[in-house]
C-alpha positions as CSV (number, residue, x, y, z in Angstrom):
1,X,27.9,-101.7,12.0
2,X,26.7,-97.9,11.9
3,X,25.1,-96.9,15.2
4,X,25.9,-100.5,17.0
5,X,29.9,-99.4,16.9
6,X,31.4,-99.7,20.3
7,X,35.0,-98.8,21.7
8,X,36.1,-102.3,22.4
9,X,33.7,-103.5,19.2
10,X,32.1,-106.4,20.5
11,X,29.2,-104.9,20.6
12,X,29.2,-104.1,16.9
13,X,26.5,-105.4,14.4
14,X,27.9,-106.8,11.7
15,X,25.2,-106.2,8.2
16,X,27.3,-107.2,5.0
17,X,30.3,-109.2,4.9
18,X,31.8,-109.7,1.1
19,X,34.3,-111.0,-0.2
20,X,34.7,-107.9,-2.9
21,X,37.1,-105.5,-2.5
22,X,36.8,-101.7,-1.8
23,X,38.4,-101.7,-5.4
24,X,35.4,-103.7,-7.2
25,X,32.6,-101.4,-5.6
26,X,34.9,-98.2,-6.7
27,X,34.9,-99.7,-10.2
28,X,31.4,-100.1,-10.0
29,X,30.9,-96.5,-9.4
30,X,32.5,-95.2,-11.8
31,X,31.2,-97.5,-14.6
32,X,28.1,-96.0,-13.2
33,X,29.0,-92.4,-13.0
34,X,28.3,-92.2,-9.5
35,X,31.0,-89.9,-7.6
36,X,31.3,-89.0,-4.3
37,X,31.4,-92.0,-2.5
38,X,32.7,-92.6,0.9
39,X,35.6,-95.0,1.6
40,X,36.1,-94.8,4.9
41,X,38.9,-96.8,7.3
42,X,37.6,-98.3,10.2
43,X,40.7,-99.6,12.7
44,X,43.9,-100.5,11.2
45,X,45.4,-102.2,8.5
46,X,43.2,-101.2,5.8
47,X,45.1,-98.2,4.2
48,X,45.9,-100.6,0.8
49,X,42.2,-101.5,0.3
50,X,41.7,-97.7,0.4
51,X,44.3,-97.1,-1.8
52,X,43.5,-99.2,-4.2
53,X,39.1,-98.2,-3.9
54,X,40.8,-94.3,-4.9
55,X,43.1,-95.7,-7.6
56,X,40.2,-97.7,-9.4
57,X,38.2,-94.3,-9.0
58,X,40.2,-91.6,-9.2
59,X,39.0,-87.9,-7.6
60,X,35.6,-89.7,-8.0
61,X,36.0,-90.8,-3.9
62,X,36.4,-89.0,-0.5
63,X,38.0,-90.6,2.0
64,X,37.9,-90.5,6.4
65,X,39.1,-92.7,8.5
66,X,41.8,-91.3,10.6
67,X,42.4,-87.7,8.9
68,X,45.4,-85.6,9.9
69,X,47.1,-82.6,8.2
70,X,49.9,-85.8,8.4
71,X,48.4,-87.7,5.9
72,X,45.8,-85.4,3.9
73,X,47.5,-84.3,1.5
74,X,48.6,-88.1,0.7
75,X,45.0,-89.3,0.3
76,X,44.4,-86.5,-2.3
77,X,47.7,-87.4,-4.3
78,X,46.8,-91.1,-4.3
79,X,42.8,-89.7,-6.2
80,X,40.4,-88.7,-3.5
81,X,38.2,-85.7,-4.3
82,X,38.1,-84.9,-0.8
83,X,39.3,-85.8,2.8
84,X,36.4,-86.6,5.1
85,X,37.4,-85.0,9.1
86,X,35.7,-85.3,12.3
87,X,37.5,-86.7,15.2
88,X,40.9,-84.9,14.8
89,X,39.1,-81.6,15.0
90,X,38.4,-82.6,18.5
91,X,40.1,-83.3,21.9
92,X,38.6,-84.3,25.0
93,X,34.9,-83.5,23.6
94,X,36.2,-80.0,22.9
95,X,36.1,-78.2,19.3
96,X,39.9,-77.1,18.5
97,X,39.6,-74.4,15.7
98,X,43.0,-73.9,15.1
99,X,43.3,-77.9,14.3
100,X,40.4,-77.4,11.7
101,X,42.0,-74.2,10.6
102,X,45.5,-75.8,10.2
103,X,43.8,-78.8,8.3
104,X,42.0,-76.2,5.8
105,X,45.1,-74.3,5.7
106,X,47.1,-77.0,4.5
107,X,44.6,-78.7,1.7
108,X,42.4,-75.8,0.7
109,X,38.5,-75.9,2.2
110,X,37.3,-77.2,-1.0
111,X,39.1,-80.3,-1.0
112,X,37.1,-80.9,2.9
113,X,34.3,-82.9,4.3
114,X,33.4,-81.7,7.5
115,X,31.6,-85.0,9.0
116,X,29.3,-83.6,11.9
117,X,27.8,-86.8,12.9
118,X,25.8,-86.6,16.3
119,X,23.6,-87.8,18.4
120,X,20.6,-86.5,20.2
121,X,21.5,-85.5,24.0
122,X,18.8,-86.8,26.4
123,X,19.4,-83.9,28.5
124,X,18.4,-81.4,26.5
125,X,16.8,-83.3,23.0
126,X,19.7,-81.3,21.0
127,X,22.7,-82.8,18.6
128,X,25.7,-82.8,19.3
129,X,28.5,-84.2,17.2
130,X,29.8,-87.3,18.6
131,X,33.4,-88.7,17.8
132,X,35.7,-92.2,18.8
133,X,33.4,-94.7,17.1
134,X,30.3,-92.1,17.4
135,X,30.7,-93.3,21.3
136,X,31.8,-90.2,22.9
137,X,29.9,-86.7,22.7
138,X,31.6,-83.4,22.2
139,X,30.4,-79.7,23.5
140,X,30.1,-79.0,19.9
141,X,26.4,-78.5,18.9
142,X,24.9,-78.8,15.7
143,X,23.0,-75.6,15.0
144,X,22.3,-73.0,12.3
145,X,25.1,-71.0,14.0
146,X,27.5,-73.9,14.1
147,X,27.3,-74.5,10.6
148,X,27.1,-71.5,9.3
149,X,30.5,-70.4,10.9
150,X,32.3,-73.9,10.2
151,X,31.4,-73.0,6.4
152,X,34.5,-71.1,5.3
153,X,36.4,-74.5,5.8
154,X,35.0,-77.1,4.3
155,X,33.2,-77.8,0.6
156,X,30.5,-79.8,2.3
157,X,29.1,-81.1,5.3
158,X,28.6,-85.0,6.3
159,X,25.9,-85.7,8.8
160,X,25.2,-89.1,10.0
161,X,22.3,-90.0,12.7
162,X,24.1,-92.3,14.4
163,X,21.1,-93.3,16.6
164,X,19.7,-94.7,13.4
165,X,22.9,-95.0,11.3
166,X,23.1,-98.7,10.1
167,X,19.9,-100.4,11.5
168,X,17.9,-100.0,8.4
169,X,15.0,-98.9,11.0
170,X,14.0,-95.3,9.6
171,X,15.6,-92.3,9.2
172,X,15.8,-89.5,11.6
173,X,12.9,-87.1,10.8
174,X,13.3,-84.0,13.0
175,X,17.3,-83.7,12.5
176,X,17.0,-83.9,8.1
177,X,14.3,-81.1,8.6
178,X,16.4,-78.8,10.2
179,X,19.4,-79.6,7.8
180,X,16.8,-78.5,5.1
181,X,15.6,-75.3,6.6
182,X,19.6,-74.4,7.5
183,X,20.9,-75.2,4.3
184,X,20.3,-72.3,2.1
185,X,21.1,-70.2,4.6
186,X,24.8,-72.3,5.3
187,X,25.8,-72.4,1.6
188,X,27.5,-75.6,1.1
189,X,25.5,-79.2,0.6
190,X,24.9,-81.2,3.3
191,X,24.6,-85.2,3.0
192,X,22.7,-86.8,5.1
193,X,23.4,-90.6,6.4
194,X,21.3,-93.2,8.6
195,X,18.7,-95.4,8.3
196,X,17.6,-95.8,5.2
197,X,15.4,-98.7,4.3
198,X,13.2,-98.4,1.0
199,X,12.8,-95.3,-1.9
200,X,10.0,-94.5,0.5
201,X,12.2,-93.1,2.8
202,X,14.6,-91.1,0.3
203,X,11.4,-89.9,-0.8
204,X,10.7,-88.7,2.8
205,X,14.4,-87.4,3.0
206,X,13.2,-84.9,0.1
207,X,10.4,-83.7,1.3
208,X,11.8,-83.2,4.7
209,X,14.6,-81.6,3.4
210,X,13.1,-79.1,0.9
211,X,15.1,-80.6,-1.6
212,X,18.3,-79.5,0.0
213,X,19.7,-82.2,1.5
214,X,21.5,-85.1,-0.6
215,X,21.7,-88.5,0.9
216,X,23.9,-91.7,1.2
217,X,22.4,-95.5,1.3
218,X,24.2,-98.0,2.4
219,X,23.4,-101.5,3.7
220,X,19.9,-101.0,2.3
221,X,21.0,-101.6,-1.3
222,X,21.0,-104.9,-2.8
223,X,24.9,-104.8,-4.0
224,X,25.5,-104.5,0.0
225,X,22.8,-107.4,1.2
226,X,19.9,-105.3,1.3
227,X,16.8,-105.4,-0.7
228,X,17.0,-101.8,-2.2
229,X,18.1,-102.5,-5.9
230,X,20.5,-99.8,-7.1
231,X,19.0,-99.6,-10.2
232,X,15.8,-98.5,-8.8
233,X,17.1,-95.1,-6.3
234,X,19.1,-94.3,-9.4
235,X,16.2,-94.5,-11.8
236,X,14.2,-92.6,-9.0
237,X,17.1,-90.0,-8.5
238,X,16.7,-89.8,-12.5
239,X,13.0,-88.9,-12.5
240,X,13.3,-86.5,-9.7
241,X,15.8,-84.5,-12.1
242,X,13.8,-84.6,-15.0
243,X,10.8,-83.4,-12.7
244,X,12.4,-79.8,-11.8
């Protein structure tokens, strides 16, 4: 679905359907030693498939989906490695620190994802993070400054570009080269998400990024319908660690 979600989803693309649960792909990743893995819960009634993706992987899986300091703590009990946040930080399109605070507060910063997702404003051609389905934007810009201050309460930062997010039509260039210049300078890693086709373009998320900002593929690889073979990005992701 990625950047086709709508509020009343009927707009919504639909990529990969599978019969597979969250549980099978979790088991996959770890037979694979590949942690940090998003599960995330879109709408209700999928909090058991969760639970059981986290169980099959335990602290090898972060988790979003309707985050509270309610039900963080929970999450983390039942094996994620982190809790993935955006819209609860949030209300009316305005930033609320003390919600962000009281969320850190409560489960430690290193136990946080901050997901920053945005979009880029046509009024001005800067992001701003976008929440409720990625459909509504917030005041909150995405900036050096931003980042840099949001820092002390999180472990990393998730940014999706949810203009591209899911369409398997290119990644967005200009935002991934500002998360690589910021990065050293913000202190915690960034993962970038959208639009990722072929190794081409995680090749091109590298350079961009100065080789500071990670990445996450999703309906481009072959065990999600796509014709990205996983076995090739990790063999790739192998030779770039050999190389430095």
């Amino acid at each position: 679905v990625g950047g086709t979600l709508s509020q009343d989803g009927r707009a919504a693309t639909t990529n990969f359907v599978t019969d597979k649960k969250p549980a099978e792909f979790a088991a996959l990743y770890k037979k694979m030693k590949l942690p940090g893995g998003h599960v995330i819960m879109l709408g209700q009634g999928n909090e058991t498939a969760a639970l059981e993706a986290l169980a099959a992987f335990p602290n090898g899986l972060q988790v979003g989906g309707g985050i509270t300091p309610h039900n963080a703590q929970y999450f983390l009990d039942a094996g994620a490695s982190h809790i993935i946040v955006t819209s609860y930080i949030f209300n009316n399109g305005e930033f609320e620190p003390p919600r962000l605070e009281g969320l850190s507060s409560a489960v430690g910063p290193d136990r946080i994802v901050l997901d920053l997702s945005c979009r880029k404003a046509q009024h001005d051609g800067r992001y701003y993070v976008v929440c409720n389905k990625w459909q509504s934007f917030t005041t909150l810009e995405v900036s050096l400054a931003c980042m840099r201050d949001l820092s002390r309460y999180c472990a990393e930062f998730l940014i999706h570009g949810v203009d591209v997010e899911g369409k398997r039509q290119g990644i967005q260039e200009d935002l991934i080269a500002l998360l690589g210049e910021w990065q050293p300078q913000i202190g915690r890693p960034i993962t970038y998400a959208g639009g990722v086709r072929n190794l081409n373009d995680v090749a091109l998320i590298r350079r961009l990024g100065r080789a500071n900002v990670d990445y996450t593929v999703g309906s481009a690889l072959d065990i999600f319908g796509g014709d990205l073979p996983l076995a090739d990005i990790l063999s790739w992701q192998q030779q770039q660690g050999q190389q430095q």
